[in-house]
N, C-alpha and C positions, 0 to 999 in steps of 0.2 A: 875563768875556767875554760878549758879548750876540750874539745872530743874529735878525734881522728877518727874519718874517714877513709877507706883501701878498698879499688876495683883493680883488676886485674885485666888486660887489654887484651887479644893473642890475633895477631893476623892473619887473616886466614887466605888472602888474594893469590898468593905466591903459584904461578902456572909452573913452574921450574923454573924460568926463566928471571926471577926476580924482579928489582926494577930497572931491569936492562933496558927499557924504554916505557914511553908514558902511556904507552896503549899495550904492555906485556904483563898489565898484573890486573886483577881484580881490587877495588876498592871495596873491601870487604874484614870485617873479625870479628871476633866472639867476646863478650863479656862476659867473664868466668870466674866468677866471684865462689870461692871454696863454700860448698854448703847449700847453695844455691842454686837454682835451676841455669842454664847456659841461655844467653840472649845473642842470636845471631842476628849481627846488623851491618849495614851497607852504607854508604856516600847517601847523597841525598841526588834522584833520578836526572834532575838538571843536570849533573854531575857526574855522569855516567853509574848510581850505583843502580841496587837491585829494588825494586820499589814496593816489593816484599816484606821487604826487610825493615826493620826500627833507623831510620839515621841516627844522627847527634840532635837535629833541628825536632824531630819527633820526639827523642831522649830528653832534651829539655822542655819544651811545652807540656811534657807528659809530670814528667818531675815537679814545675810550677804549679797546676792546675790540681797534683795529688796533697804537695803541702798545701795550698790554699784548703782543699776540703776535708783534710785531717785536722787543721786547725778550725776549720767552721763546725766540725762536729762536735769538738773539744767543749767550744766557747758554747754551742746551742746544748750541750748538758749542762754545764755550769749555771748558764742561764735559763733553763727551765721551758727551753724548747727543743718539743720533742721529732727528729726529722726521722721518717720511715726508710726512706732513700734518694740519692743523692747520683748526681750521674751528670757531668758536663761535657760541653765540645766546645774544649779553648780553642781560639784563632790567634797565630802570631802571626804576624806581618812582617816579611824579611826584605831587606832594600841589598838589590847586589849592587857594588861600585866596580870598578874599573878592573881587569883582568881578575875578574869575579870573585872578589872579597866580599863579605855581605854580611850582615850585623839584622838581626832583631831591631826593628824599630819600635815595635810597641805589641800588644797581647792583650786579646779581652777575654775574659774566662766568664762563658754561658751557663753558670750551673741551674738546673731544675730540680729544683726542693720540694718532695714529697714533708709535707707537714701532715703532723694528728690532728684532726680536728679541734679545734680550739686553741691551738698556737697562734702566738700572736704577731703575726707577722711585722710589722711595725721591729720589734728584737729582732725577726728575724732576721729583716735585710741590713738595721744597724750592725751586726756581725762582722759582715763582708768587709766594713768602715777600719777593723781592728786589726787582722789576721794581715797583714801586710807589714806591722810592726814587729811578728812575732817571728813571721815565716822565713827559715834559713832563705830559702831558693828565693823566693822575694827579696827578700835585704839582701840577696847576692848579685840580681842583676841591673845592668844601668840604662831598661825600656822602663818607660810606661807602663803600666799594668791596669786597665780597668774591668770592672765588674758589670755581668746586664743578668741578674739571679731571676728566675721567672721561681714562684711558688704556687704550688697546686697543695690543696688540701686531701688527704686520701678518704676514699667513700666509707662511711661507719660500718 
């Protein structure tokens, strides 16, 4: 079974000038997905873009780290732990090579797990162990991916 995927790109850099030269345009466009809000984003600042702005390398770590905790919230209903709230800061790690190609080398995702009292944390951190089999963005890229889940219990 297959389910298609459609984003929509639009450039936004364009000074008039096109790319008549490599310093005449802005590294810059919009993701404009019909129906949905407009995400304006940039190069990544090494790069000359805008550091405002969402890159690709933000676009992906943000994408990784939201499948990871859509699936860990899936599994922690299923399995009878109950999380209040959930909030990470992945870190990928990016290696640039030679006339600045550069590849992800690996990603640890920090999530901090509000538990109810009386969850068993023991299930909880087994979870983390699973959601790597499941996760599109996961099973789509070729780093490393590990896990460091801190969990706090919330006050009764």
């Amino acid at each position: 079974m297959t389910h298609q995927y459609q984003s929509h790109i639009v450039w936004t850099g364009n000074r008039g000038e096109g790319t008549s030269g490599y310093r005449s345009y802005d590294r810059t466009w919009d993701i404009a997905i019909e129906g949905k809000p407009v995400i304006h984003c940039s190069n990544d600042p090494l790069l000359g873009g805008d550091p405002a702005k969402m890159n690709p390398e933000d676009l992906l770590l943000s994408a990784l780290a939201a499948c990871h905790m859509l699936w860990y919230l899936h599994y922690a209903a299923v399995d009878g732990v109950v999380v209040l709230d959930y909030q990470d800061t992945p870190v990928g790690i990016a290696e640039l090579g030679p006339g600045g190609a550069g590849r992800f080398a690996s990603a640890t995702l920090h999530p901090k797990i509000t538990l109810q009292p009386g969850s068993n944390v023991d299930v909880a951190r087994a979870i983390h162990g699973r959601i790597h089999e499941v996760c599109f963005i996961a099973r789509s890229v070729n780093f490393p991916i590990t896990y460091e889940p801190v969990f706090v219990f919330a006050d009764k």
